[in-house]
C-alpha positions as CSV (number, residue, x, y, z in Angstrom):
1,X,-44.9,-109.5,238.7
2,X,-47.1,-110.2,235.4
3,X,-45.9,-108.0,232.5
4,X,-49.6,-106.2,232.4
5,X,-49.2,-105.3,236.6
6,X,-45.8,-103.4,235.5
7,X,-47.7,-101.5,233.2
8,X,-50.5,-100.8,234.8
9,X,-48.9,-100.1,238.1
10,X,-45.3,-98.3,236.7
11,X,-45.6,-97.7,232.8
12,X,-42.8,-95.4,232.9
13,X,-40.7,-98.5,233.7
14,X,-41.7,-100.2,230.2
15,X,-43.1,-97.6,228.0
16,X,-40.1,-97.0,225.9
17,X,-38.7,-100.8,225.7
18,X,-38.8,-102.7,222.4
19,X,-41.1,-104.9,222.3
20,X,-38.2,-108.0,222.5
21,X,-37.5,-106.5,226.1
22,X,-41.1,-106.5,226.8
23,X,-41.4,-110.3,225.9
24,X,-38.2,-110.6,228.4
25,X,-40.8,-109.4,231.2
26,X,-43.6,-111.5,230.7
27,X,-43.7,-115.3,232.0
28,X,-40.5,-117.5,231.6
29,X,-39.3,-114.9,228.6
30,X,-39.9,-116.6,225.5
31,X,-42.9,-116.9,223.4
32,X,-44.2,-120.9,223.0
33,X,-48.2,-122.0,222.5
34,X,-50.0,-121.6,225.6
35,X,-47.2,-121.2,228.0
36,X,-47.4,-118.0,231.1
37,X,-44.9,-115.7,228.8
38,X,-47.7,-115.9,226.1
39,X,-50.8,-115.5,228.1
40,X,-49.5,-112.5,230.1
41,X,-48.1,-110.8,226.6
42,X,-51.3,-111.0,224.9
43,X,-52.7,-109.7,228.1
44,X,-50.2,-106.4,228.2
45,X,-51.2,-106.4,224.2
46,X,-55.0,-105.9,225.0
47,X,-54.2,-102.9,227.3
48,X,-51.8,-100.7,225.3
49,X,-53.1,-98.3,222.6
50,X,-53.1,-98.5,219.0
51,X,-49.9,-96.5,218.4
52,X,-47.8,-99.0,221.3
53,X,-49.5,-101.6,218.5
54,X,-48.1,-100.2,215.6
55,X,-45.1,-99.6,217.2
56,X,-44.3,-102.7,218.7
57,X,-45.6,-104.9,214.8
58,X,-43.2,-102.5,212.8
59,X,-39.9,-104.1,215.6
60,X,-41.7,-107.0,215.0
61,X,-40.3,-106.6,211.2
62,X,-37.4,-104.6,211.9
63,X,-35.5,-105.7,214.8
64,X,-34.0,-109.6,214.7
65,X,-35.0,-111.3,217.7
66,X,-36.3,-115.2,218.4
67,X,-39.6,-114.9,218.1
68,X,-40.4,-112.3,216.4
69,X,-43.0,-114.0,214.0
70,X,-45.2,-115.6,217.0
71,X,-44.7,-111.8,218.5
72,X,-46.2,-110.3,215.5
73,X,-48.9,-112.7,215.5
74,X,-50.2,-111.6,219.0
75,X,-49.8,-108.0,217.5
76,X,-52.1,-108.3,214.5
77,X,-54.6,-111.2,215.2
78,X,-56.6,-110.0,217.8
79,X,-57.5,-106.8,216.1
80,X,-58.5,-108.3,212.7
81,X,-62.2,-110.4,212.4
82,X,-62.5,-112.3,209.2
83,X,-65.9,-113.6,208.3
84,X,-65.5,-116.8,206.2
85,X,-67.6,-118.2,203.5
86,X,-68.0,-121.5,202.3
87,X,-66.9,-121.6,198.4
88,X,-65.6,-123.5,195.6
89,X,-63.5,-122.9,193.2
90,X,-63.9,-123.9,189.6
């Protein structure tokens, strides 16, 4: 079952996991570019509130698990908009 039907169907059975456990869950468990485990964690990501969000970026920094850089990276990304401008430096 897809990491974001657990939590929408049985949040109790995931609420308190760290967010390494939660990776476990989703897809084949591990984190890569455009594999199922990513697309269904960013999925879970966009469905949890801001304070599962801070919660789950500060074990991204704490706790030492594989991954934990692409994990914070799905965190943080989607909630930041940068507008770019062209410029030089002289």
């Amino acid at each position: 079952m897809p990491l974001i039907d657990i939590w929408r169907n049985s949040p109790e059975q995931i609420r308190d996991k760290q967010i390494n456990q939660l990776i476990a869950f989703a897809g084949e468990g591990i984190l890569k570019d455009g594999n199922s485990a990513s697309s269904e964690f960013r999925s879970f990501l966009a469905s949890v509130s801001s304070a599962h969000l801070a919660r789950y970026a500060k074990e991204c920094l704490e706790l030492k698990f594989d991954g934990s850089g692409l994990a914070l990276q799905d965190v943080i990304n989607p909630h930041f908009q940068f507008e770019t401008v062209e410029a030089t430096f002289d």
